[in-house]
Every structure is written in structure tokens, then in C-alpha cells.
N, C-alpha and C positions, 0 to 999 in steps of 0.2 A: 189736289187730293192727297199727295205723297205725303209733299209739309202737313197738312192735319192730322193725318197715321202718323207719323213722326211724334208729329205734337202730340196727339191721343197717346203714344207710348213712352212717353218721356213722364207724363201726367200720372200714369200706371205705376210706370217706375218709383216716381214722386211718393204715389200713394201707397206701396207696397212698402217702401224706408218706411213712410211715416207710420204704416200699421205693424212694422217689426221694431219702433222706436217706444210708442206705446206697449206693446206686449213687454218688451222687455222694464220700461216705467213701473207696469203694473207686477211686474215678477219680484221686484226687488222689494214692496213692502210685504208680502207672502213671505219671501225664503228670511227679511228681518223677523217675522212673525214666528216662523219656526225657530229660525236661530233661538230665540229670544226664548220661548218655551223648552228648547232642550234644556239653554243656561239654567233655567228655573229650576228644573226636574235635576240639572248635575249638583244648583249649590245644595238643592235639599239634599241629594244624597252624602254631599259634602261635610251635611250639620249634620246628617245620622251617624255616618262614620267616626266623627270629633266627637261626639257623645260617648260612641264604644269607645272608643279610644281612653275618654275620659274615667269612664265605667271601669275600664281594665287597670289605667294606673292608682285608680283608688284600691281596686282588691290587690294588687300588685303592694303597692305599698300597707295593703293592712297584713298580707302576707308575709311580707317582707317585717314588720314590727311583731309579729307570731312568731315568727324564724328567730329574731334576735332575741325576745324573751326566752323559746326552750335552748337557744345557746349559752344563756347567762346561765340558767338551772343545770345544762350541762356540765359548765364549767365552776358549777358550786357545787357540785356534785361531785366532781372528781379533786376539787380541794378538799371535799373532804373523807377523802382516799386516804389522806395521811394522816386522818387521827383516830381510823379506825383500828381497832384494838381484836379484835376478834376476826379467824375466817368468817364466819357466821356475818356481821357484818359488813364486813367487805362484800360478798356475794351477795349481799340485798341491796349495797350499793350499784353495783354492777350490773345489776337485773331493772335499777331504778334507772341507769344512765342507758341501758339497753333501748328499757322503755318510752323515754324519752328520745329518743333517735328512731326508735320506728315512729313514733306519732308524727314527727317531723316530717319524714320520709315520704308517710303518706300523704301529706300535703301537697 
């Protein structure tokens, strides 16, 4: 009678492994299946973010091509400082280069 409860709890045992062998079998394609959908959910946010990204170095660089235009106008503006003949002149230039640096500015 002893060896059978022995043997009946060995068999317990047996079966207890084997039903924490399976739980654990069955947990790992779940926590792959989560995994797997976070990944999803980060590359997407991954391709939204590279799109702004993208988005900004284009206004970046058309800003940057606006900049260099009112720089050139600046700087033909104030060449032509020296061939102005008149106060009067001058101070139209001045108020043209003024105006040109606040437009800039406020960009």
C-alpha cells in the first residue's frame, strides 16, 4: 500500500512537471504574439516620425534657400551704398536693407 502512495505521488508529481511544461509551451507563442504586435505598432510609429522628419528637412531647407536669397538682396543692397549720391538716397536704401532683415527675422 506504501509503494502505491509513493507510486501515486511520484505520478502527481510527473503530472504536475508535465502541466507546468505545457503552460509554459503555451505562454511563449502569446508573449511571441504580443511581442510581435508591439514591434508592429513601434515600426509604424518609426515611419511616422521619418516622415516628420522628412517633412521638416524639406521646410528646413526651403527656409534655409529664402535665407540665402534675402542675404544676397542684402548684400546688393549694401553694394550699392557706394554709389549712392544723395542723403535721400542712402536712407531709402537703409530702410530697404532694414526691411529686408525684419522679413528675414520673422521667419
Amino acid at each position: 500500500m506504501k509503494k502505491q502512495l509513493e507510486l501515486l505521488w511520484e505520478i502527481q508529481k510527473i503530472d504536475l512537471h508535465l502541466k507546468q511544461i505545457k503552460e509554459e509551451r503555451d505562454r511563449y507563442p502569446k508573449e511571441m504574439k504580443r511581442l510581435n504586435e508591439r514591434q508592429n505598432i513601434e515600426k509604424e510609429r518609426i515611419q511616422k516620425e521619418r516622415e516628420k522628419v522628412e517633412l521638416l528637412e524639406k521646410e528646413r531647407r526651403k527656409k534655409e534657400g529664402h535665407l540665402n536669397l534675402e542675404q544676397e538682396k542684402i548684400k546688393r543692397a549694401e553694394g550699392r551704398m557706394f554709389e549712392v549720391k544723395t542723403n535721400k538716397e542712402y536712407q531709402a536704401l537703409l530702410n530697404e536693407i532694414e526691411a529686408i532683415k525684419e522679413a528675414t527675422s520673422r521667419e
